[in-house]
C-alpha positions as MATLAB code, in Angstrom:
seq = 'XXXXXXXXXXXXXXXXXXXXXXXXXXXXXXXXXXXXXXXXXXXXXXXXXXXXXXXXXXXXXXXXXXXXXXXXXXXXXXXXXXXXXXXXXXXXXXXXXXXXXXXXXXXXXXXXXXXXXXXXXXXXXXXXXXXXXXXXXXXXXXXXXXXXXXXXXXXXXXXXXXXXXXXXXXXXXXXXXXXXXXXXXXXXXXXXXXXXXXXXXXXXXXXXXXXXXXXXXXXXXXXXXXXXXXXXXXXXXXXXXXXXXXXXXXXXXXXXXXXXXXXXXXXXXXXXXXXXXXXXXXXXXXXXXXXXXXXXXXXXXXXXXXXXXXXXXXXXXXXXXXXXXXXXXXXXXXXXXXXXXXXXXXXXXXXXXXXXXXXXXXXXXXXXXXXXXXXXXXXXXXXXXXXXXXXXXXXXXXXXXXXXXXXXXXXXXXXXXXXXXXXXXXXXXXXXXXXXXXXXXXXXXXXXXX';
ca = [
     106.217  101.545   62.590;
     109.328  103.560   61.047;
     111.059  106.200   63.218;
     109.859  109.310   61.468;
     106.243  107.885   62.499;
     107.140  108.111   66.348;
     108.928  111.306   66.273;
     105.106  112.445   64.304;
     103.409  110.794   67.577;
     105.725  112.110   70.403;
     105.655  115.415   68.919;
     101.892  115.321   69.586;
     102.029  114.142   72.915;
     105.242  115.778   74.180;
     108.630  116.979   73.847;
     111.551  114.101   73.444;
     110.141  110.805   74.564;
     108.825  111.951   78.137;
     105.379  114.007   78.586;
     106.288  117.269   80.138;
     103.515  118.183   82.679;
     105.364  120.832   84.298;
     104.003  124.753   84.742;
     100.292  123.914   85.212;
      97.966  125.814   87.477;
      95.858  123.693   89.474;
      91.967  124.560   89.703;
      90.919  123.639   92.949;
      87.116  123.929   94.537;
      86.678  125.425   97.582;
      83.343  124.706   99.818;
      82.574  126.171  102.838;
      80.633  127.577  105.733;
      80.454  131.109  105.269;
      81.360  131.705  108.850;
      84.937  130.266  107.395;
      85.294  132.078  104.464;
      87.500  135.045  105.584;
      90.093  132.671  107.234;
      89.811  130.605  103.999;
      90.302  133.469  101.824;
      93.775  134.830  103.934;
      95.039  131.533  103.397;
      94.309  131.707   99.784;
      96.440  134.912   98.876;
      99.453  132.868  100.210;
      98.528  129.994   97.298;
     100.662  130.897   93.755;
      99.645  128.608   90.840;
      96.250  127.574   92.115;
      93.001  129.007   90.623;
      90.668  128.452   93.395;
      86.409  128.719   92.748;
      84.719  129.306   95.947;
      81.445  128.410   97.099;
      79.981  128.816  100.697;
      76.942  127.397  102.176;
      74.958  128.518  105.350;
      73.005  125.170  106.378;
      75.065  121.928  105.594;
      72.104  121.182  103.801;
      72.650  123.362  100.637;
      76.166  121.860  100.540;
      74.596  119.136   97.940;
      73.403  121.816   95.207;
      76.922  124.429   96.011;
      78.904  120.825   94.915;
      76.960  121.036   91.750;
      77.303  124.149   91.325;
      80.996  123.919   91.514;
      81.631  121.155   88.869;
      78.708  121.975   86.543;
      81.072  123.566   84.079;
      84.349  122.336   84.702;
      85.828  119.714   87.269;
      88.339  121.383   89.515;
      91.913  119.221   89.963;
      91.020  119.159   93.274;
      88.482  120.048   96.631;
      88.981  121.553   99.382;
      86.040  121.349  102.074;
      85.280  121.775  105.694;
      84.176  119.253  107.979;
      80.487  119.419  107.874;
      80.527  119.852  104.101;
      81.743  116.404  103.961;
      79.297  114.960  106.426;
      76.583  116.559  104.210;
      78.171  115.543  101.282;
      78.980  111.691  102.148;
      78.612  109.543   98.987;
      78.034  112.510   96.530;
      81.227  113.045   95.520;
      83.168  112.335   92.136;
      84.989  109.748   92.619;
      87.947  110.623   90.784;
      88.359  113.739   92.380;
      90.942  114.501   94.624;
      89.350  115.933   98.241;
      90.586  117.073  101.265;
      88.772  118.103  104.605;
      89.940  120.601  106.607;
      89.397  119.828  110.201;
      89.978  121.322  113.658;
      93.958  120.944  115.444;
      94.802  120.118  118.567;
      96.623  123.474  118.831;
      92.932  124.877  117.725;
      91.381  123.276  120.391;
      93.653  124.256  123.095;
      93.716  127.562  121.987;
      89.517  127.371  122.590;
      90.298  125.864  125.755;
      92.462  128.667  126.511;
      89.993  131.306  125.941;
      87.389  129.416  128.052;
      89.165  129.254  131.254;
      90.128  133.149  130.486;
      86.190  133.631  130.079;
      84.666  131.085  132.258;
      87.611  130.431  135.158;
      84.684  128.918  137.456;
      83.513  126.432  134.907;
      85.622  123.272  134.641;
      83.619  120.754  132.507;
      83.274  120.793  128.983;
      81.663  119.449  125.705;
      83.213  119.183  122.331;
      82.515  118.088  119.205;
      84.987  117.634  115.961;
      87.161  115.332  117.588;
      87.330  111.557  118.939;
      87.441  110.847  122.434;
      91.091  109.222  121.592;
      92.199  112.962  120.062;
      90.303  115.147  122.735;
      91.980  113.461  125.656;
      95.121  113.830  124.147;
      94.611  117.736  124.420;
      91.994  117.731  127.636;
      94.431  115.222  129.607;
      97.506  117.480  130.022;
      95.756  120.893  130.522;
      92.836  118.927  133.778;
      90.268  119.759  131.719;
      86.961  117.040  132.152;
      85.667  117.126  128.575;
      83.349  114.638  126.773;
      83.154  114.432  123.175;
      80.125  115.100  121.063;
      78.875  113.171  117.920;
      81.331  114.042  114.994;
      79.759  116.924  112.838;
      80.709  114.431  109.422;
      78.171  111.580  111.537;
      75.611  113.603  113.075;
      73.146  116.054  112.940;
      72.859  119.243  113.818;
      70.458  118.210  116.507;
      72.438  115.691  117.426;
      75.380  117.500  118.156;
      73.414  120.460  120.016;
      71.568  117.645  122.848;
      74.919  116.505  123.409;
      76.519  120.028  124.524;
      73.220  121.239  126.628;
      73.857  117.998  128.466;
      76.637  119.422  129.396;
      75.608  123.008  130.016;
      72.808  121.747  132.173;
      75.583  120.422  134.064;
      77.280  123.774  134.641;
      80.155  122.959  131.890;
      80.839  125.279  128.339;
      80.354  123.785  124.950;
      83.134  123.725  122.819;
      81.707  123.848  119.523;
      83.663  123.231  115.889;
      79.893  123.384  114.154;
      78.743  127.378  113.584;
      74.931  126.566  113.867;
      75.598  124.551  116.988;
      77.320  127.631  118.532;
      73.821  129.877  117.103;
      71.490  127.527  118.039;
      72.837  126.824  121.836;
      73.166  131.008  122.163;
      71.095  131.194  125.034;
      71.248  127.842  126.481;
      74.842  128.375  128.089;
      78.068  129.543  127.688;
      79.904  128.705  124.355;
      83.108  128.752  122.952;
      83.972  128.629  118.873;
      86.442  126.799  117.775;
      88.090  128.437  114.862;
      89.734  126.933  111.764;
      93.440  129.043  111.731;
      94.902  130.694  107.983;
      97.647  128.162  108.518;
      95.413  124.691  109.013;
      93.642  125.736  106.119;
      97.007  126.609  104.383;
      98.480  123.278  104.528;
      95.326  121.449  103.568;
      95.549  123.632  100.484;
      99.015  123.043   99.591;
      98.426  119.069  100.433;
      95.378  119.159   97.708;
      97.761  121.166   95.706;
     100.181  118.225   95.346;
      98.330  115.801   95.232;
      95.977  117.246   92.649;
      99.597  118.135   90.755;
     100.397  114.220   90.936;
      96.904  113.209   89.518;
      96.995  114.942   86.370;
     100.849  113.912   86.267;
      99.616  110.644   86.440;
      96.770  111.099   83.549;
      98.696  112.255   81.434;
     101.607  109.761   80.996;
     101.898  107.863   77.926;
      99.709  104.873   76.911;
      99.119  102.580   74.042;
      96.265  100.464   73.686;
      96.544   98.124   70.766;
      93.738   95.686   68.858;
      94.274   92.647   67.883;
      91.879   90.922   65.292;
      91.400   87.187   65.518;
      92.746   84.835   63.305;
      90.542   83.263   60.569;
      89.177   86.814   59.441;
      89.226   88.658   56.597;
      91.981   90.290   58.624;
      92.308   93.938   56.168;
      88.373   93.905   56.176;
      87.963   92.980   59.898;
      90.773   95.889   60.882;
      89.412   98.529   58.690;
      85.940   98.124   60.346;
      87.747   97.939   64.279;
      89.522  101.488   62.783;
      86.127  102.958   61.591;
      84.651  101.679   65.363;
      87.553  103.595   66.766;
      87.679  106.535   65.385;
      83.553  107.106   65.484;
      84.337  106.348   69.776;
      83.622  110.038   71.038;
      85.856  109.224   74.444;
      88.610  108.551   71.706;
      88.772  112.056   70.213;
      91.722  113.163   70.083;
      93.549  109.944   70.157;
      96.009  108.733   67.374;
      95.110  105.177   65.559;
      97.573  103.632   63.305;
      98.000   99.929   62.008;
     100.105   97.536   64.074;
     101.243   94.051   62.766;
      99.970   91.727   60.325;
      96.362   91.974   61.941;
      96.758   94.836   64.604;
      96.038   98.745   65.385;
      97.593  100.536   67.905;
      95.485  103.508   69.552;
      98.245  106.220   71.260;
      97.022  108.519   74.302;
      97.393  110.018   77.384;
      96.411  107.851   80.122;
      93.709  109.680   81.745;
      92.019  109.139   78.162;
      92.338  105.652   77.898;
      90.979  105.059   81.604;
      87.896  107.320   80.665;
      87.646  105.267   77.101;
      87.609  102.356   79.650;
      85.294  103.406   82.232;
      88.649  102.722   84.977;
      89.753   99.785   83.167;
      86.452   97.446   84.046;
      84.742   97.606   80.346;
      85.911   98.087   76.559;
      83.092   98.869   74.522;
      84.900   98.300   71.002;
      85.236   94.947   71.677;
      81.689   94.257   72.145;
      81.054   96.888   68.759;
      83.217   94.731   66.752;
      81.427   91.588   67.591;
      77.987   93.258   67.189;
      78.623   95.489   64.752;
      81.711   93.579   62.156;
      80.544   89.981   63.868;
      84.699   89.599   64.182;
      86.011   88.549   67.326;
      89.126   90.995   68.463;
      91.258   91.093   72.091;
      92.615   94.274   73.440;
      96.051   95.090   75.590;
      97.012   98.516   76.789;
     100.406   99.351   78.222;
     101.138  102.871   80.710;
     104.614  103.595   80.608;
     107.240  106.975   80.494;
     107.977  106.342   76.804;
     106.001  105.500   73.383;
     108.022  102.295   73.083;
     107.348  100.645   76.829;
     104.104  101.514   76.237;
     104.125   99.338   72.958;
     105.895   96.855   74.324;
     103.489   96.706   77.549;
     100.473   96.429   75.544;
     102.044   93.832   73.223;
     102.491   91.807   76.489;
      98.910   92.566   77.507;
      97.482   91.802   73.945;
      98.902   88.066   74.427;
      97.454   87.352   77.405;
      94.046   88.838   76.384;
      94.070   86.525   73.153;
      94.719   83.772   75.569;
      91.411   84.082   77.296;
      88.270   82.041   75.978;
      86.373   85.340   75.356;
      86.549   88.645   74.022;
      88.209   90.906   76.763;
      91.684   93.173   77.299;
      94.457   93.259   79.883;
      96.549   96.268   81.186;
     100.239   96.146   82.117;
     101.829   98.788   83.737;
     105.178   99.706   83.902;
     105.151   99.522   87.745;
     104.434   96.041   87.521;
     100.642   96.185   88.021;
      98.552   93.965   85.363;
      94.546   94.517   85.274;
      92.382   91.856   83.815;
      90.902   90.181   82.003;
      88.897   93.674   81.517;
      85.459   92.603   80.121;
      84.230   92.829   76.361;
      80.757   94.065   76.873;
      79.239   96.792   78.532;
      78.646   95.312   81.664;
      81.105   95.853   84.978;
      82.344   93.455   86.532;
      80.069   91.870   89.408;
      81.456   93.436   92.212;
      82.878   97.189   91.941;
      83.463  100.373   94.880;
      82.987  102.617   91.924;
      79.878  103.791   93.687;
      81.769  104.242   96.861;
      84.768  106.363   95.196;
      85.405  109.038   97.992;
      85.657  106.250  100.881;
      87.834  103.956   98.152;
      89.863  107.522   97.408;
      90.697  108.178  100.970;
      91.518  104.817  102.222;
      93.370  104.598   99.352;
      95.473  107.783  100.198;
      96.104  106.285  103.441;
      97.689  103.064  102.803;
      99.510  103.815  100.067;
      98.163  102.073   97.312;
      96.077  102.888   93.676;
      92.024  103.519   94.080;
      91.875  101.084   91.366;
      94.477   98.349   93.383;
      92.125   98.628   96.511;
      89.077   98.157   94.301;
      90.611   94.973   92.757;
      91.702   93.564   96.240;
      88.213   94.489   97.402;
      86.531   92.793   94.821;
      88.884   89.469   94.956;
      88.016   89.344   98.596;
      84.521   88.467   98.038;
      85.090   86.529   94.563;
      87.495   83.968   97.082;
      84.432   84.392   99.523;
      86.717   85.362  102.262;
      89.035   82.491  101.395;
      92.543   82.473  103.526;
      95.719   83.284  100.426;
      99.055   82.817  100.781;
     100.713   85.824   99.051;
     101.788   83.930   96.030;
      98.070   82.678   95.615;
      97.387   86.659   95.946;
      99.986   87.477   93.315;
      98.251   84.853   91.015;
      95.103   86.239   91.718;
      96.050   89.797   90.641;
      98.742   88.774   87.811;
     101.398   90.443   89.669;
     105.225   88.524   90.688;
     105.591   86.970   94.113;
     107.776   89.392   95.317;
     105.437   92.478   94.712;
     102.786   90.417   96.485;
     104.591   89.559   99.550;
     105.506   93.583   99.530;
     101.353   94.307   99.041;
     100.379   92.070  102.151;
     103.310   93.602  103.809;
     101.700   97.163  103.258;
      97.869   95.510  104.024;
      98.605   94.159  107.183;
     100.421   97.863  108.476;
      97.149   99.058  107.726;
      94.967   96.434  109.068;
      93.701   94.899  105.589;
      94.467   91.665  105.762;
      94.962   89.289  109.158;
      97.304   86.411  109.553;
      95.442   82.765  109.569;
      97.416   80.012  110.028;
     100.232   78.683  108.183;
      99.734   75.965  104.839;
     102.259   73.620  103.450;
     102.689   73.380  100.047;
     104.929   70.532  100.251;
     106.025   67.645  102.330;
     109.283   69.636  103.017;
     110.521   73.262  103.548;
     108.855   75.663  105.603;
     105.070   76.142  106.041;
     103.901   79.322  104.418;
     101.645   81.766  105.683;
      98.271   82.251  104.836;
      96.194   85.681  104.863;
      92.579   86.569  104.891;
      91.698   89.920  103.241;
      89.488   92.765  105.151;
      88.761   95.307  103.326;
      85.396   95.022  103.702;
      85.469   95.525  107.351;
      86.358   98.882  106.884;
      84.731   99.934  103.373;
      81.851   97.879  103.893;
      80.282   95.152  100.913;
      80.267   95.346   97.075;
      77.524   96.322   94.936;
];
């Protein structure tokens, strides 16, 4: 490809040979109970460079259809809910969607506590729900305050919730109550103190979805090269004029640029976030299973994500090679961070085991330990294709195509989160020292495959 041609491409894609992602306002969906919605708005007017769409819900039942009517015209970067939003809303979310729950403090609590013992100085036991036992002792302990905790709003009903805290107010104690139909509903059963969400709680969990929202698109909209490779024993100029024409007709594609690439190649140039959608997250690529249906040619696929049009290239020349190794139709991904995905299948079919039905839980735990959705899915998935097998962590780098190093450095991370658990020790030869050997648990905490 001569020079002119990438100075064409990068002109399309972004100034000099970085994309330049800076300057964009970040749309952000906001659902909550209306009883929030004033605190939520003065934390709002605080926000610059965030568009926010608001939707409020009275029962955590209607949370469901406010969701869709949030994204039914255009996916916000990000969401921002409350807590019983997301207890309503448990396994509806997109799961590419950044989300963040606003919760309850332990300076919000105390400050409820405060205003009970101002209210009710006689009373001296007391329900609350929102918070663990673990988190409402550490508030409870220091101030002599004998609370229990009631169900979690995000686990439990409504009715749930409310038995709990007239437990307790039979007892002569105050409810403490996080939930705003709780605190309607129990009224006249007792006496019963709201715990309010604060401008600046909500503020932060804004400007954390902000960021983090900001680093997503980032993210989509590196550079990325995918590139084709036809077989040999074709007709190649026949066989890569029909993989063009299969291209270019591939609506997910649009906007994408397609050129020739070698003696037998094309090369397809995009934004990430484009590919990955072309891809369906990396697990499928449906021109490969076109071109043998369609052009009865068989063809192998690599894609490369890097800063620059010509580590991209280069990446998905690597990942090319190895596809075209592989007995069947099918397409690796390199990454500049190290990270190789595959084989990624020919046909229309996922792979056998997948979390993409379980993307909010795979999101957040994600978020927590530090790693990709799509590294955590691919762990996940491994761990039941080994059938809970014990790996040492070069078997594990094998596994995922990655260098010993990096996956010493990902059980390192796994085990600080409680991923993976130490089993033993194997030696791999008569001498030297016995290496360790790890089982993965990821499904302990996200639960099994589909």
């Amino acid at each position: 490809m001569t020079g002119s041609r990438v100075r064409e491409i990068l002109g399309r894609f972004g100034r000099g040979n970085r994309i330049q992602v800076a300057g964009m306002s970040a749309m952000i969906g906001v659902l909550v109970h209306d009883r929030h919605q004033g605190s939520f708005h003065r934390a709002a007017r605080s926000s610059s460079g965030t568009d926010l769409r608001w939707s409020t819900y009275r029962e955590p039942s209607q949370a469901p259809e406010r969701l869709r009517d949030l994204v039914s015209d255009t996916t916000p970067d990000g969401l921002l809910v409350d807590q019983h939003a997301a207890g309503a809303l448990r396994g509806q979310l997109p799961e590419s969607l950044p989300l963040n729950i606003v919760a309850p403090t332990a300076t919000e609590l105390a400050m409820a506590i405060a205003r009970m013992r101002a209210r009710f100085p006689e009373r001296h036991l007391a329900s609350v729900d929102g918070f663990g036992q673990d988190e409402l002792r550490e508030v409870t302990d220091p101030l002599e305050l004998a609370a229990t905790a009631a169900p979690h709003p995000r686990e439990a009903s409504l009715e749930q919730i409310v038995e709990h805290h007239r437990k307790t107010l039979r007892d002569g104690g105050v409810a403490i109550t996080s939930h705003p139909g709780a605190g309607e509903v129990l009224a006249n059963d007792g006496p019963v103190v709201q715990i309010d969400l604060s401008p600046a709680t909500i503020r932060a969990g804004l400007n954390e979805l902000r960021l983090r929202a900001d680093a997503a698109r980032a993210e989509g909209m590196r550079f990325a090269a995918g590139v084709f490779q036809v077989r040999n024993g074709h007709d190649v100029e026949s066989a890569r004029a029909g993989m063009r024409e299969i291209l270019l007709r591939d609506d997910t594609l649009s906007g994408a640029w397609v050129e020739k690439h070698g003696r037998r190649g094309l090369v397809v140039f995009a934004h990430r976030a484009l590919l990955e959608r072309n891809t369906d997250g990396w697990q499928v690529v449906p021109a490969l299973e076109d071109a043998r249906i369609q052009l009865d040619i068989r063809a192998a696929a690599g894609f490369g994500i890097g800063a620059s049009v010509t580590a991209g290239i280069s990446l998905a020349e690597r990942a090319v090679v190895r596809a075209e190794a592989e007995e069947h139709p099918c397409a690796f991904l390199v990454q500049d961070s190290g990270t190789i995905i595959g084989p990624i299948g020919g046909g229309y079919r996922r792979s056998r085991y997948t979390y993409r039905d379980h993307g909010a839980a795979v999101e957040r735990l994600a978020t927590e330990v530090g790693l990709s959705p799509t590294t955590l899915s691919r762990l996940a998935a491994l761990e039941q294709e080994v059938h809970g097998r014990a790996l040492t962590p070069s078997e594990l780098a094998a596994l995922l195509g990655i260098t010993d190093p990096s996956g010493r450095r990902l059980i390192r991370k796994l085990q600080a989160a409680d991923l993976v658990s130490a089993e033993g020790s194997a030696h791999s030869a008569r001498r030297g020292r016995p290496t360790r050997l790890y089982r993965l648990r990821l499904t302990d905490t996200l639960g099994p495959l589909t």
